[in-house]
C-alpha positions as CSV (number, residue, x, y, z in Angstrom):
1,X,10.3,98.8,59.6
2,X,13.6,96.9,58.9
3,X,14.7,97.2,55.4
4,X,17.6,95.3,53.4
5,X,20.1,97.4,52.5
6,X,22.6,95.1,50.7
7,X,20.2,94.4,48.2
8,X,18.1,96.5,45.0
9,X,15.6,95.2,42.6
10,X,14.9,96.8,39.3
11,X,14.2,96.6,36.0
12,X,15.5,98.2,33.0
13,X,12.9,99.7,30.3
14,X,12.5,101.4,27.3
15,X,11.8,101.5,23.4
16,X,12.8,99.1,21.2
17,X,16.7,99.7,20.3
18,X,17.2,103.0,22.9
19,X,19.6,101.0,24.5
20,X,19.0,98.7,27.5
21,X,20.4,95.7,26.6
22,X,23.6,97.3,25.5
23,X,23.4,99.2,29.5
24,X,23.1,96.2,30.7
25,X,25.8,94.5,29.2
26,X,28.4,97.8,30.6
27,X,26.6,97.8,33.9
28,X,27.8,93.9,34.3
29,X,31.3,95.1,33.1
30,X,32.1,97.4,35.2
31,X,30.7,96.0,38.2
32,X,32.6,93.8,40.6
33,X,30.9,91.0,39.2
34,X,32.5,89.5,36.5
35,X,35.9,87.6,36.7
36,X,38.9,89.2,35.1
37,X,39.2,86.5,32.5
38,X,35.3,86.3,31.6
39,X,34.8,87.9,28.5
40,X,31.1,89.5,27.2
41,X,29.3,89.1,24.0
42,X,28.1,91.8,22.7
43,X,24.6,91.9,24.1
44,X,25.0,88.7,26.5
45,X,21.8,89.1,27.8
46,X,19.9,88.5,24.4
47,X,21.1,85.1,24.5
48,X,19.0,83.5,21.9
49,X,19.8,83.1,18.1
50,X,16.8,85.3,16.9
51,X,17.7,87.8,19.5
52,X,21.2,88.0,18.4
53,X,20.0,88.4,14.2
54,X,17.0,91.2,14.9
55,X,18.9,93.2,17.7
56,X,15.7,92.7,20.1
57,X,14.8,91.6,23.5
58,X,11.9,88.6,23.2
59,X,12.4,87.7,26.8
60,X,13.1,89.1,29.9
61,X,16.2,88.2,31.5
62,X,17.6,89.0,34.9
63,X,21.1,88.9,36.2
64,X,22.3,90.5,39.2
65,X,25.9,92.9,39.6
66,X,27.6,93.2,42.9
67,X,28.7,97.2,43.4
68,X,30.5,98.3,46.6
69,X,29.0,95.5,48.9
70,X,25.4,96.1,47.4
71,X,23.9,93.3,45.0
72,X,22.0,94.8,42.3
73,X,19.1,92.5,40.9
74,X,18.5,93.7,37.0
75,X,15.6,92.6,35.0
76,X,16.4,93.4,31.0
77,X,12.8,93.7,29.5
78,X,11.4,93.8,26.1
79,X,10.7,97.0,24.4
80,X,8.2,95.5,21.9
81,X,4.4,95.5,23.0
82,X,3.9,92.1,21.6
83,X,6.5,91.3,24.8
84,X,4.2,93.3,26.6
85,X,2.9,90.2,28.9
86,X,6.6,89.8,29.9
87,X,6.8,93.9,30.8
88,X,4.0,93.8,33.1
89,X,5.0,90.7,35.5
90,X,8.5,91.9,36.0
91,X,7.0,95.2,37.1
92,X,5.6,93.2,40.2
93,X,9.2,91.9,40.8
94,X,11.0,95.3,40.9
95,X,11.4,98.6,43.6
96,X,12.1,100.8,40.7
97,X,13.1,101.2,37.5
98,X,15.1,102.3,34.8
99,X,13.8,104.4,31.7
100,X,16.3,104.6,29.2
101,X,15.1,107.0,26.3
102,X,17.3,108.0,23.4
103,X,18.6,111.2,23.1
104,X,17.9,111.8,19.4
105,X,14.7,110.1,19.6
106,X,12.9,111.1,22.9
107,X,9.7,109.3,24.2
108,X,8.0,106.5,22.0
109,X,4.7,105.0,21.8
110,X,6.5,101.2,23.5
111,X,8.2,104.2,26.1
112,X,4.7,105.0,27.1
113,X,3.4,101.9,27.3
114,X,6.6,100.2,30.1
115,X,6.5,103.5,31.3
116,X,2.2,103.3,32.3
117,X,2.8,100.1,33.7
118,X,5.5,101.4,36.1
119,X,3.5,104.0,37.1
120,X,0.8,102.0,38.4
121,X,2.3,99.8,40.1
122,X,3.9,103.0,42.4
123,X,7.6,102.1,41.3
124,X,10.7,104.6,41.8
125,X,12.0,106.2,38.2
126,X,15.1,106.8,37.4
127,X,15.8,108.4,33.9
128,X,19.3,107.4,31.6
129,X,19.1,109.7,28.7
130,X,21.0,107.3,26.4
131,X,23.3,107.9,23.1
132,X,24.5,111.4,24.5
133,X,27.7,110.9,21.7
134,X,24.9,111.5,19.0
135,X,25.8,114.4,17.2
136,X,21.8,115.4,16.6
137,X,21.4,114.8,20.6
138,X,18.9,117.0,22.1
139,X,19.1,115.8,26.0
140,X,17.0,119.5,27.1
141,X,14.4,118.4,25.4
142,X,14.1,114.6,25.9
143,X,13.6,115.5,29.8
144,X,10.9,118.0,28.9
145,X,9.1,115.1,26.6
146,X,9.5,112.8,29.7
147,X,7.9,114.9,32.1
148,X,5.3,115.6,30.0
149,X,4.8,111.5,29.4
150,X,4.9,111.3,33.3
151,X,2.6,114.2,34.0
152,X,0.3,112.9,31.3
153,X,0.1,109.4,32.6
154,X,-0.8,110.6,36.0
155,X,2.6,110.1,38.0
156,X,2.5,111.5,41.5
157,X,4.9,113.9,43.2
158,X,7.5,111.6,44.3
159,X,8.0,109.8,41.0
160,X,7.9,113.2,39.1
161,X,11.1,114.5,41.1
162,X,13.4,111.6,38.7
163,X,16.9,112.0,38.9
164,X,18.1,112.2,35.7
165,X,21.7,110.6,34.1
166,X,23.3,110.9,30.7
167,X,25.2,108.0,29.5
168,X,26.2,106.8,25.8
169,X,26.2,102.7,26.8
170,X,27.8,101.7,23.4
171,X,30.8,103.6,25.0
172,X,30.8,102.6,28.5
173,X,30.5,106.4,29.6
174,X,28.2,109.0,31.9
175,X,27.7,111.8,33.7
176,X,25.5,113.6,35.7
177,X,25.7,116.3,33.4
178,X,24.1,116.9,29.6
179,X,27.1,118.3,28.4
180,X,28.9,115.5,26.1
181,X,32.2,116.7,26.8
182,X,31.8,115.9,30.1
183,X,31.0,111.9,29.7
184,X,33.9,109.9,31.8
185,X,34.3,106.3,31.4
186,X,32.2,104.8,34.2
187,X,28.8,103.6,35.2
188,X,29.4,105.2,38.7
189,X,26.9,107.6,38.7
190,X,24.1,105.1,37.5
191,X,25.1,102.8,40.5
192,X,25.2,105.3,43.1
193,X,21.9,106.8,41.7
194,X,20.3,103.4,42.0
195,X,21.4,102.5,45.4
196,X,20.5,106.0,46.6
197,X,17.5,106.2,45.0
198,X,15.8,103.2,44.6
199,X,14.2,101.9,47.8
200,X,16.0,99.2,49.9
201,X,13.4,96.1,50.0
202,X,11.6,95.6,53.3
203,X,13.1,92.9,55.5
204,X,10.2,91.2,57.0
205,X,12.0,87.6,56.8
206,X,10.2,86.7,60.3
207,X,6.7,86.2,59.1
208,X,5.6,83.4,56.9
209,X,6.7,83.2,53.4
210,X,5.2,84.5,50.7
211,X,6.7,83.7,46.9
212,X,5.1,84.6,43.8
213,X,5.7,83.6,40.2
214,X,6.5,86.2,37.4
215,X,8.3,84.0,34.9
216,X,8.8,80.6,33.7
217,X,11.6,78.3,32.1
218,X,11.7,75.4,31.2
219,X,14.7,73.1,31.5
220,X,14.8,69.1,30.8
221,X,16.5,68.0,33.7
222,X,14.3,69.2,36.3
223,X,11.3,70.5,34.9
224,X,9.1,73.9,35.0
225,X,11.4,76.6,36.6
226,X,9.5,79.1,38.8
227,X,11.3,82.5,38.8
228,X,10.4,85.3,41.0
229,X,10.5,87.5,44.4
230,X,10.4,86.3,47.9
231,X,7.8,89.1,49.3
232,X,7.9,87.8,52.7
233,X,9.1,85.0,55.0
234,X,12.1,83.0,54.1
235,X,12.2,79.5,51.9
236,X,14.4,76.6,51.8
237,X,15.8,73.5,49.8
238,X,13.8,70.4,51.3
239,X,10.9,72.7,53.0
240,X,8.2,71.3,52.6
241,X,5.3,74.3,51.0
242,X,1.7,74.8,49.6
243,X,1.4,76.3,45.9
244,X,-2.0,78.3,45.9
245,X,-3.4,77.5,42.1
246,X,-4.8,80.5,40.2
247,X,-8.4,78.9,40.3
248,X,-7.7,78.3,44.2
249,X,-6.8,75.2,44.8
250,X,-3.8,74.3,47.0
251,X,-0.8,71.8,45.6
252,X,1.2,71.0,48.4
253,X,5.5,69.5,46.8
254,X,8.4,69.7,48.5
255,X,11.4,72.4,47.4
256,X,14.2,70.6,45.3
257,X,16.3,73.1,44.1
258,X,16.6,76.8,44.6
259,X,18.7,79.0,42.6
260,X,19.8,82.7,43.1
261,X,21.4,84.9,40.3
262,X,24.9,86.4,39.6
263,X,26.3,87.9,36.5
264,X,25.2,86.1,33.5
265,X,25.0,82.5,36.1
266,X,22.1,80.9,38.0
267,X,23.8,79.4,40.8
268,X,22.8,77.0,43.3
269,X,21.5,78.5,46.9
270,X,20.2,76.5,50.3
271,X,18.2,79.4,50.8
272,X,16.6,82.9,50.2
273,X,14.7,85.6,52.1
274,X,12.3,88.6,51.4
275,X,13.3,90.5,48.9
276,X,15.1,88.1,46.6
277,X,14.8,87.3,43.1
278,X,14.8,83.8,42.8
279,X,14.1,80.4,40.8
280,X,12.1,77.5,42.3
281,X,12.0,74.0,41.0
282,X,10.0,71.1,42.3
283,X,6.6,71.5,41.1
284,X,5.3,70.2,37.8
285,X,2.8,72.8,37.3
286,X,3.1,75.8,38.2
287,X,2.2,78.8,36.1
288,X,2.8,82.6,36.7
289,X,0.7,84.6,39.6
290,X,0.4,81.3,41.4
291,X,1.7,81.9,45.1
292,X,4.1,79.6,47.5
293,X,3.3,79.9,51.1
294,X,4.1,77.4,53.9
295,X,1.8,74.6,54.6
296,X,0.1,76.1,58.0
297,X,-0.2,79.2,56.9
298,X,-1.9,79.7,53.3
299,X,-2.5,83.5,52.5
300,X,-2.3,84.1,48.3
301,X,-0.6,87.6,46.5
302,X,-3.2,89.3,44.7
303,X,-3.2,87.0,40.8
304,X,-1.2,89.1,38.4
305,X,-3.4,90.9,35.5
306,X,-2.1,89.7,32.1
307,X,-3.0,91.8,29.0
308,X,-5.5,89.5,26.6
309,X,-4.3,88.7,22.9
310,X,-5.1,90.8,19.8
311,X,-4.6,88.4,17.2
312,X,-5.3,85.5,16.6
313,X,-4.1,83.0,13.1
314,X,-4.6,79.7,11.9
315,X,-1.8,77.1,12.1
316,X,-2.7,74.0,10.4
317,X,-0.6,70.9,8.6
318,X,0.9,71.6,5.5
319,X,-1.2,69.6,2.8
320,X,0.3,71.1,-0.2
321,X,2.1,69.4,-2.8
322,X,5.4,69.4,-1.0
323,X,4.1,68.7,2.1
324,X,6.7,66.4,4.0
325,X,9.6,67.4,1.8
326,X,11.9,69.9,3.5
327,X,10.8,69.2,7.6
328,X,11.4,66.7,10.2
329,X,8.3,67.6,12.1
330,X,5.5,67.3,10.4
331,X,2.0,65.8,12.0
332,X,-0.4,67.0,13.5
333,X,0.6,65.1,17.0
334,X,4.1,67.1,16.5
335,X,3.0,70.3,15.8
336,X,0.4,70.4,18.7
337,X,3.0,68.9,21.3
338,X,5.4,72.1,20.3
339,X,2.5,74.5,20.7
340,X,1.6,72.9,23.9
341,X,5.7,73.2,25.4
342,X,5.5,77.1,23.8
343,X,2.6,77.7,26.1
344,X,4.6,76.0,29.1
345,X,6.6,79.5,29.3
346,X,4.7,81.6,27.3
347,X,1.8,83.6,29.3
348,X,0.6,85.8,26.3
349,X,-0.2,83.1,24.1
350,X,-3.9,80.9,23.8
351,X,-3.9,77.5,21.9
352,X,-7.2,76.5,20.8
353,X,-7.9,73.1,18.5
354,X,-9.9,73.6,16.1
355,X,-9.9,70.8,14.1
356,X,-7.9,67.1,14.0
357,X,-5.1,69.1,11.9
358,X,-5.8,72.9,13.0
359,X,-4.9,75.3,15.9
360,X,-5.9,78.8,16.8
361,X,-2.9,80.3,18.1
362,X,-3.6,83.8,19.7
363,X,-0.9,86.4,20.9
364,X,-0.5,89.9,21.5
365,X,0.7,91.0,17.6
366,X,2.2,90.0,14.4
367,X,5.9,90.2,16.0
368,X,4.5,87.9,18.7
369,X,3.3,85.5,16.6
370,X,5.8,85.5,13.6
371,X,8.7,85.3,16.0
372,X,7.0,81.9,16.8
373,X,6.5,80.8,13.7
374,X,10.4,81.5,13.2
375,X,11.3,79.4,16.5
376,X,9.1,76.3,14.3
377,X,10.8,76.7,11.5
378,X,13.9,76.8,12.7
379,X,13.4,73.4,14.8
380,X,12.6,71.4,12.0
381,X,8.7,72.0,11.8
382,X,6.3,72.5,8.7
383,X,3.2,74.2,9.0
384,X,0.9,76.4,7.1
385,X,-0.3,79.4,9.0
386,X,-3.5,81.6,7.4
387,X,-3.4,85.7,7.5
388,X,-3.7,86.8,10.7
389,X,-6.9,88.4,12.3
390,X,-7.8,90.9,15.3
391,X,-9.7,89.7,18.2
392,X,-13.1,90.9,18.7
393,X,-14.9,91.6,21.9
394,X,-18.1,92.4,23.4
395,X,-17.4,95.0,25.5
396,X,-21.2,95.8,28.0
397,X,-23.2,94.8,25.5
398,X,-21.3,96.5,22.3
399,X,-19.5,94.7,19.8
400,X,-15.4,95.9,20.1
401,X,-12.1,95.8,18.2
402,X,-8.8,96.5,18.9
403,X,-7.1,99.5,18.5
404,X,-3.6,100.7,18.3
405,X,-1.6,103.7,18.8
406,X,0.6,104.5,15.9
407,X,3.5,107.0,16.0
408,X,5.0,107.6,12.5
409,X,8.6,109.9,11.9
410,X,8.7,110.9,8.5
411,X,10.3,113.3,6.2
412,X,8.0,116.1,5.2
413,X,7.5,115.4,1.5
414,X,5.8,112.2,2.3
415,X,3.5,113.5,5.1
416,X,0.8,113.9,2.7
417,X,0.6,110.8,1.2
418,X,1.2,108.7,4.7
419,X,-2.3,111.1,6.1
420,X,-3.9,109.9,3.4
421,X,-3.0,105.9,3.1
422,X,-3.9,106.1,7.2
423,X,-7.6,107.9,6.8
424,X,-8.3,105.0,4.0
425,X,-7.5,102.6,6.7
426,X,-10.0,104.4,9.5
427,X,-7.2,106.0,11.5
428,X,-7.5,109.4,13.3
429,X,-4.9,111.8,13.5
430,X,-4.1,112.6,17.4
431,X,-1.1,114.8,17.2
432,X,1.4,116.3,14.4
433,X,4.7,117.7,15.7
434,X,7.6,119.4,13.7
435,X,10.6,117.7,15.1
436,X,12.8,120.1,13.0
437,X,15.6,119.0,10.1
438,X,12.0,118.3,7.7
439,X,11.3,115.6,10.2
440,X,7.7,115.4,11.0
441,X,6.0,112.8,13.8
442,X,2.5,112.0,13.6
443,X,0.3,110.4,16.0
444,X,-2.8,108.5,14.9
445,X,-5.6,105.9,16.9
446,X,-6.1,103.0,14.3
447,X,-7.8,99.7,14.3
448,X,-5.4,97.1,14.0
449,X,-7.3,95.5,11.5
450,X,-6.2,98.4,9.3
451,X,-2.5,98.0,10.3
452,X,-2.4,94.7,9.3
453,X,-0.1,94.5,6.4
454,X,0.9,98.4,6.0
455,X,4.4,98.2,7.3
456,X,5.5,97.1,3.6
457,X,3.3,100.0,1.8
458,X,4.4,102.5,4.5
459,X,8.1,101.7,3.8
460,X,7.6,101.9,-0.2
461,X,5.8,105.3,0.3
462,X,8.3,107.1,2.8
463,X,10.9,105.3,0.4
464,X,12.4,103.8,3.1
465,X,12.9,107.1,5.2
466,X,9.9,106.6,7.5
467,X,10.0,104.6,10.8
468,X,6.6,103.5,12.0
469,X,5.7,102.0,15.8
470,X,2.4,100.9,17.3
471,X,1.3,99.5,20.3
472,X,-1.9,98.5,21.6
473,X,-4.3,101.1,23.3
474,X,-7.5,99.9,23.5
475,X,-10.9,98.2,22.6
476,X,-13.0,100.8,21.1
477,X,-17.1,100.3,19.0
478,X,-16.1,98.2,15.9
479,X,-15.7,100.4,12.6
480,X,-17.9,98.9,10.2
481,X,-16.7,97.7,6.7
482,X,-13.8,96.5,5.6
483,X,-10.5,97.7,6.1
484,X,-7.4,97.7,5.0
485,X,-5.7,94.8,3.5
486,X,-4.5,94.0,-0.1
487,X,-5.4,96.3,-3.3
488,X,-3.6,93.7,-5.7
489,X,-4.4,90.5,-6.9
490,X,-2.0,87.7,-6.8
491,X,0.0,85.8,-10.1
492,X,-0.9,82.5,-9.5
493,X,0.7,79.3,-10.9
494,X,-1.7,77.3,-13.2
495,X,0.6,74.5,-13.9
496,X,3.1,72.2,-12.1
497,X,7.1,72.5,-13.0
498,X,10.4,74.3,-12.6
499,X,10.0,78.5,-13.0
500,X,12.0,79.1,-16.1
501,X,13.8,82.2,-17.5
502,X,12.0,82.6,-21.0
503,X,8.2,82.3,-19.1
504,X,9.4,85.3,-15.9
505,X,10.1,87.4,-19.0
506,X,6.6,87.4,-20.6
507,X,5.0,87.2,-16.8
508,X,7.1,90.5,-15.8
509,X,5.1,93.2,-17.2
510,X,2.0,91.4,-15.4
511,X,3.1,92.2,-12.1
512,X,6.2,91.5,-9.4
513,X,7.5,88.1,-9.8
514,X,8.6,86.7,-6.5
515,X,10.3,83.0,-7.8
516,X,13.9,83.0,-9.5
517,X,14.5,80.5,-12.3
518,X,15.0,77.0,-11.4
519,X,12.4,77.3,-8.3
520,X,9.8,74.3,-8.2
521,X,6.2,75.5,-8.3
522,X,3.1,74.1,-8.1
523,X,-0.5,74.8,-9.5
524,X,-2.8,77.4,-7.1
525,X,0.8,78.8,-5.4
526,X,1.8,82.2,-5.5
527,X,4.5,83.5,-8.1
528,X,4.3,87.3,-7.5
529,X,1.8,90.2,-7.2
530,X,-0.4,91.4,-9.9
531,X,-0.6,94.9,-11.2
532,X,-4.5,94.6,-11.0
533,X,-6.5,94.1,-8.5
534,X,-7.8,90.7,-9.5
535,X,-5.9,87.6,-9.5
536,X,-4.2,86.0,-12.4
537,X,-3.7,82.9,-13.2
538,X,0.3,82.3,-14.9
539,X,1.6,80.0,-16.6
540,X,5.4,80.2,-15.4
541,X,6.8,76.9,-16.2
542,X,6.9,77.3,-20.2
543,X,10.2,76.5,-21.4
544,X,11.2,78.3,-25.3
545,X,10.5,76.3,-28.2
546,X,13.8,75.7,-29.9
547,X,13.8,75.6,-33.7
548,X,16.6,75.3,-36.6
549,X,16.3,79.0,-38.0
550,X,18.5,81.5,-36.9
551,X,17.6,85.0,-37.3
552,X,19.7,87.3,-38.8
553,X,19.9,89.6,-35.4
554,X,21.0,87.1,-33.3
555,X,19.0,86.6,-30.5
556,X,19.6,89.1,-27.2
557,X,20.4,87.8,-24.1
558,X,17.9,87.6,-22.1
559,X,17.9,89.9,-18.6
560,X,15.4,89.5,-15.7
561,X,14.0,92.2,-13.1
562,X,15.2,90.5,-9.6
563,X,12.5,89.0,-7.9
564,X,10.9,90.3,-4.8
565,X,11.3,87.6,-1.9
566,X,9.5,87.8,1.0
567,X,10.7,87.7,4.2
568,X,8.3,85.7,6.9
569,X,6.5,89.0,8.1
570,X,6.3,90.0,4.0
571,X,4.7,86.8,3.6
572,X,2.1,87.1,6.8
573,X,1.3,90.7,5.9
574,X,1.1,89.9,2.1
575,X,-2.2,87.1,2.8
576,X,-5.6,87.4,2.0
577,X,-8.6,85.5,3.3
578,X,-8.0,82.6,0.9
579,X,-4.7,82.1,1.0
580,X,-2.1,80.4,3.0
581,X,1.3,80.5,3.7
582,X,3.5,77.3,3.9
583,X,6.6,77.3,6.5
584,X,9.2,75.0,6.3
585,X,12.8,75.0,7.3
586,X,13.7,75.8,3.9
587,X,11.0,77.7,2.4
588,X,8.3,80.2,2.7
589,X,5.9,79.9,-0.2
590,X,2.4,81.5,-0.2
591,X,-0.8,79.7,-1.8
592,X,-4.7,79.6,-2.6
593,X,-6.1,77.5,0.0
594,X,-8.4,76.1,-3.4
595,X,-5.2,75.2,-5.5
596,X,-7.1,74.0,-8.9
597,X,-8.5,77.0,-10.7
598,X,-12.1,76.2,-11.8
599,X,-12.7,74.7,-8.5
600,X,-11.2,78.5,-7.1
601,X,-13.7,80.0,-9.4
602,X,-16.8,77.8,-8.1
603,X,-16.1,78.7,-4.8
604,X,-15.7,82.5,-5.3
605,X,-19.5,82.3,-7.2
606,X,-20.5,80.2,-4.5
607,X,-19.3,82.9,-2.0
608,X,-20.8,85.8,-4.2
């Protein structure tokens, strides 16, 4: 068996913020890769603007370093499960990979799940215990959590001997050793544990090709981008190839343009060979799993599994009062056209009309889906979007629901209280561990339903101390009743007008106001959140009468609580069943879907 040795495919993983992106960035520095006179961004590889602002990975990326004559092929990939469709293509791309765990932090629900999916797909590990310049650092013990993870999710012999490095990436450093002092300023022993480690690809470049799809772009100039790995054969600008359809039927197009990857470019190539990461363009549509194989000789890869969504919203045209105001985009033939292009790259997602003026947009989580929402926004579009909702499933015969595995790290003093809020919302405790310094971590199996909308009442109760993660586990029997959701009612706005100072005042000890003076309301939108847990309807627009007697003690000036406002995910988790919230470029205001009040009332009889 002939193997290529100048070449390495892997991909980097790990928990949100342990550290890969910033590895990725030193490993591209201190290759032999970049020019002198190129200079890196911080995190180069999360290249787009909400990337940049939250610090996270959305997409994978993939660049490729050049180390002593070997060309390493790099795939950053998300750490977020809602990213988890992206995780589990690149997986089929790669000969090994990366886990990057933090050395403070150890193993994490998002570390398990990148982690499972290596396993199963027989991949090489290699371990980077990252941020080793922490001063509350325990590397001994990370590794022992890590074996345990790979002994619990069934790794075999081979994968359970890992080599293991310590690094601190924010500094450039590493070592082979977990002794800080000994960190010297190089990626060397990373490379070299790479291209020892990781296996070579096999060179079978003789038999016919075989090239299969992991990722899409899109770009305007030449159309749907194909990226992936060449698993056999070799392919060619102008060759002339078959594209096996996931449903089975055969496309035959012609290769325009092949590009190969170096440092943060996609270059221009004549041609590639088994074990390259690649892009293809030339064929309108092709879609990830799909296979290229020459013309005479048609043999399909195995279709790639890609999780199922898990929740599903609404997205319909904004018809409130200031519909049209603030956005460029704002019809229905818009808005579907953008969701149409957003499922063009994105393989998690499921687009469903529902109505002339109304989509049901499914995805893998609230992150998934917000971050989308965002992207809209951003572009110019107006929408309203409803709260969102699990997925149900019959699963043989029983009715199913999704559940999640939640991981909380809290101080002590608050343990109680977080127990508590979880039973209420059906969850089951798996696991309580003392991580020392009065930090407890709890492990519980919840139904996302009950999860929906807890990350702002979690933060309030741990006072801001407690860092919560879930990920998606499983469908399990349904839980019956209702769970979760809001215990307050909302203030709502009865009149039309301009929120003034003197009418907050007297709605304040009613509940959270969320408007500042000045903002433009309208009748059925949401002001704030009520103390009870029915709504309230507010009047907020009242302006002081003035009149010609002065008192004696003049009057006080008047001082206001600061309003609560929502961020997009506040918003989203905030909604109930009747509500909406409205998204433009400039706003985020939340509303009864029923705006006039006796009409609201009717309805609620109705529905009673």
């Amino acid at each position: 068996m002939k193997l290529r040795n100048d070449i390495r495919n892997v991909a980097i993983i790990a928990h949100v913020d342990h550290g890969k992106t910033t590895l990725v960035d030193e490993l591209l520095k201190q290759s032999d890769t970049l020019d002198s006179h190129t200079r890196l961004e911080e995190r180069a590889m999360d290249s787009n603007a909400l990337e940049k602002e939250r610090g996270i990975t959305i997409l994978a990326k993939n660049t490729a370093v050049e180390y002593q004559g070997t060309k390493i092929n790099i795939m950053d990939t998300p750490g977020h499960a809602d990213f988890g469709g992206e995780v589990e293509r690149i997986m089929k791309m790669v000969d090994g990979v990366v886990l990057v765990v933090d050395a403070y932090e150890g193993t994490m629900p998002q570390t398990r799940f990148v982690l499972k999916k290596a396993l199963e797909q027989h991949l090489t590990p290699i371990v980077v215990v990252n941020k080793i310049d922490k001063d509350s650092a325990r590397p001994a013990e990370v590794v022992d959590e890590v074996l345990e993870l790979f002994i619990e999710l069934g790794a075999d012999e081979d994968q359970l001997e890992f080599p293991v490095i310590y690094a601190s990436a924010v500094n450039g450093t590493s070592s082979l050793s977990d002794d800080p002092s000994k960190q010297e300023h190089t990626m060397a022993p990373v490379f070299d544990t790479i291209i020892e480690h990781i296996p070579a690809p096999v060179d079978n470049s003789d038999e016919p090709l075989q090239f299969q799809v992991s990722l899409l772009d899109y770009n305007d100039y030449v159309g749907r981008i194909g990226i992936g790995r060449v698993f056999r054969g070799k392919i060619a600008v102008g060759d002339q190839v078959s594209l096996i359809k996931l449903d089975g039927t055969i496309k035959n197009f012609r290769v325009t343009k092949l590009f190969g990857f170096f440092g943060l470019k996609r270059l221009e190539i004549t041609e590639a060979k088994a074990g390259d990461l690649i892009a293809v363009s030339g064929m309108e549509d092709i879609f990830v799993g799909e296979t290229v194989t020459p013309v005479e000789h048609q043999d399909a890869l195995p279709i790639l599994h890609i999780d199922e969504p898990t929740l599903q919203m609404t997205f319909l045209v904004n018809n409130s009062p200031f519909a049209g105001r603030e956005g460029k985009w704002v019809t229905a033939r818009k808005i579907e056209e953008r969701l149409m292009s957003q499922l063009q790259t994105d393989v998690s997602l499921r687009v469903e009309s529902i109505a002339p003026d109304a989509w049901t947009v499914s995805g893998r989580g609230e992150l998934h889906l917000s971050i989308l929402i965002e992207n809209m926004r951003r572009e110019g579009y107006e929408l309203q979007v409803s709260r969102p909702e699990v997925i149900e499933r019959m699963v043989d015969g029983v009715k199913c629901e999704p559940f999640e595995r939640v991981q909380i790290d809290t101080p002590e003093e608050y343990m109680g209280s977080v127990i508590e809020a979880l039973g209420q919302r059906k969850a089951e405790m798996q696991d309580m561990i003392h991580v020392g310094n009065g930090q407890i971590r709890l492990v519980f199996l919840a139904p996302a339903r009950g999860l929906i909308g807890f990350t702002t009442e979690f933060l309030s109760m741990t006072r801001g101390y407690g860092i919560m993660n879930h990920t998606f586990d499983q469908y399990l029997p349904m839980i019956q009743g209702v769970i979760g959701g809001r215990h307050h009612g909302a203030l709502v706005s009865m009149e039309n007008g301009k929120a003034t100072t003197y009418s907050i005042m007297s709605v304040e000890e009613r509940g959270t106001v969320f408007v500042e003076p000045g903002t433009e309301v309208y009748e059925g939108m949401i002001v704030g959140e009520s103390s009870r847990d029915k709504d309230l309807a507010v009047n907020i627009v009242k302006a002081k009468q003035m009149t010609n007697v002065r008192s004696a003690n003049k009057d006080q000036t008047s001082v206001i609580k600061r309003p609560r406002i929502l961020t997009l995910e506040e918003s989203l988790e905030f909604l109930n069943d009747d509500e909406y919230c409205e998204v433009t470029p400039e706003s985020i205001r939340l509303r009864k879907q029923i705006l006039n009040k006796s009409e609201r009332e009717k309805a609620a009889k109705k529905k009673k």
